[in-house]
C-alpha positions, -999 to 999 in steps of 0.1 A, spaced: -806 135 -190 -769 133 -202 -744 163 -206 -712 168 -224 -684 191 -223 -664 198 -251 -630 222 -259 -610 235 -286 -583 262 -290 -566 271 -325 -538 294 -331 -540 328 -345 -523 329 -382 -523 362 -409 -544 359 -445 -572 337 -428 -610 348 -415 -616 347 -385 -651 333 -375 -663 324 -341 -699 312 -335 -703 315 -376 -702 352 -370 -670 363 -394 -652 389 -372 -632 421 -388 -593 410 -369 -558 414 -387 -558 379 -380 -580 347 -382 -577 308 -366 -561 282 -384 -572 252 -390 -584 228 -417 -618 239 -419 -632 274 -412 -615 267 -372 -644 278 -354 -634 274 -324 -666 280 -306 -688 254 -329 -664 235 -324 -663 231 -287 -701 225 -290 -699 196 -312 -674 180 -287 -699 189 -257 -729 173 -281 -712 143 -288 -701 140 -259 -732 140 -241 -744 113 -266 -715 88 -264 -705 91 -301 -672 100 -299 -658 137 -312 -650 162 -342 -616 145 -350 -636 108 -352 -666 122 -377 -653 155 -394 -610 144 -392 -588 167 -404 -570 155 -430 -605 145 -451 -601 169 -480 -640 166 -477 -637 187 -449 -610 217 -458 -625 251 -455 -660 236 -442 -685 259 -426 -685 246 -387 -717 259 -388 -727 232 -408 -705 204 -395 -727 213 -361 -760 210 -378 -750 174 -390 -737 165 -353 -774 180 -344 -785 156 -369 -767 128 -352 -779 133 -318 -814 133 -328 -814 101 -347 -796 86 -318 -830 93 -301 -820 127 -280 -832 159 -276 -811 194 -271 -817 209 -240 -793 236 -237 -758 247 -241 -738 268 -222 -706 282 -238 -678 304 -230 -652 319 -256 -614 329 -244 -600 356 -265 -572 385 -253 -582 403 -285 -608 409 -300 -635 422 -278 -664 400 -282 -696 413 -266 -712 431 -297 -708 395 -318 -722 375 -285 -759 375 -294 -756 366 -327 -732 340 -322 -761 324 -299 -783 332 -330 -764 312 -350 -761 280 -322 -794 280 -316 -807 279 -355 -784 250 -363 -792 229 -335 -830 237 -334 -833 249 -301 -846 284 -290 -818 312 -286 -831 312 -252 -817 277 -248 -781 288 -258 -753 309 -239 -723 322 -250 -700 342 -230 -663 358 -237 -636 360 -213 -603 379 -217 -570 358 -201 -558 387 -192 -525 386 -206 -517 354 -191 -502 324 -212 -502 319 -251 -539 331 -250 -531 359 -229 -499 369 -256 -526 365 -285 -515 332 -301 -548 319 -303 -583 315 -291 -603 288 -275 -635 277 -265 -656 261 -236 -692 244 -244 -715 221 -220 -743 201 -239 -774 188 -218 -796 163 -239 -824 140 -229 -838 112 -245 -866 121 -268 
């Protein structure tokens, strides 16, 4: 058994979506980034990679690869799912945590592990995500951006 941990964090910026977990979230405003700047798929990429020892998001999806601009992360995860099969693992579980001072997150929560579990094949049972408030503290706390926590656990298949 291997595990991986992964993070990301994007800032906050007006006239973009925001989507989290590949659940597209009503919010004035929406993360930045070159593709959709999911912060949460993202994290979980890094923790799959990770776990399998090939490298991270910047190394296989970079951002300056025009390839890449406005990509669903949803889909950037089910090709890192792709990689760690054919590098002869198997997803176990993840375990996720999203930190956002606004919005509230708990009604998108299930759905978010919905869309997790579908593009990494696993059952939903197999996938947590949880939100967390900073409670005011720092530039999450102020609202400047969101981030995200993920642990991968693979085993060889």
């Amino acid at each position: 058994m291997r595990v991986g941990a992964g993070h990301d964090v994007h800032p906050l910026k007006a006239g973009r979506a925001l989507v989290i977990g590949g659940v597209r979230i009503e919010h004035p405003v929406g993360l930045d980034g070159h593709s959709d700047a999911d912060v949460l798929s993202h994290a979980v990429i890094d923790a799959l990679l990770g776990a399998a020892a090939l490298g991270d998001i910047g190394e296989h999806f970079p951002a300056g690869d025009p390839m890449f601009k406005d990509a669903s992360s949803l889909d950037l995860l089910s090709a890192t799912a792709d990689m760690v099969l054919a590098a002869g693992y198997r997803i176990v579980n993840i375990d996720s945590t999203v930190i956002a001072q606004e919005p509230r997150l708990q009604s998108h929560l299930k759905a978010m592990k919905q869309n997790l579990a579908v593009r990494v094949g696993i059952d939903i049972g197999r996938v947590s995500v949880k939100a967390t408030s900073p409670e005011g503290l720092g530039a999450l706390g102020q609202g400047a951006g969101i981030a995200a926590h993920a642990i991968a656990l693979i085993e060889e298949a």
